[in-house]
C-alpha angles and dihedrals in degrees: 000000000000119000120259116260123251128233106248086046088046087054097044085055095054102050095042083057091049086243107158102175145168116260082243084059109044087047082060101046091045087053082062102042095100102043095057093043085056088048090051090048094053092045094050092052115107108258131183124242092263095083096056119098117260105252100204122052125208116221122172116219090258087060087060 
């Protein structure tokens, strides 16, 4: 699990994305930093193409 951010690093964040928010809402979005870090972990991980979606489907007449 990814460490929690810190508070200078979460600001800076913010204003490089040209974020200006609420406390309220930057509590909010804080609650959510790391879930979203370990998402971005997994997603950037090498898979096989096994775990894309198959991107043609086979129905018979009778599925229709």
């Amino acid at each position: 699990m990814p460490t929690q951010i810190n508070d200078a690093a979460f600001e800076y964040l913010l204003a490089r994305a040209g974020l200006s928010l609420s406390e309220a809402e930057k509590a909010e979005l804080k609650t959510v930093c790391d879930g979203i870090a370990a998402m971005a972990e997994r997603v950037r991980k090498p898979r096989g193409r096994m775990a894309e979606p198959a991107p043609t489907y086979g129905f018979a007449e009778e599925d229709l």
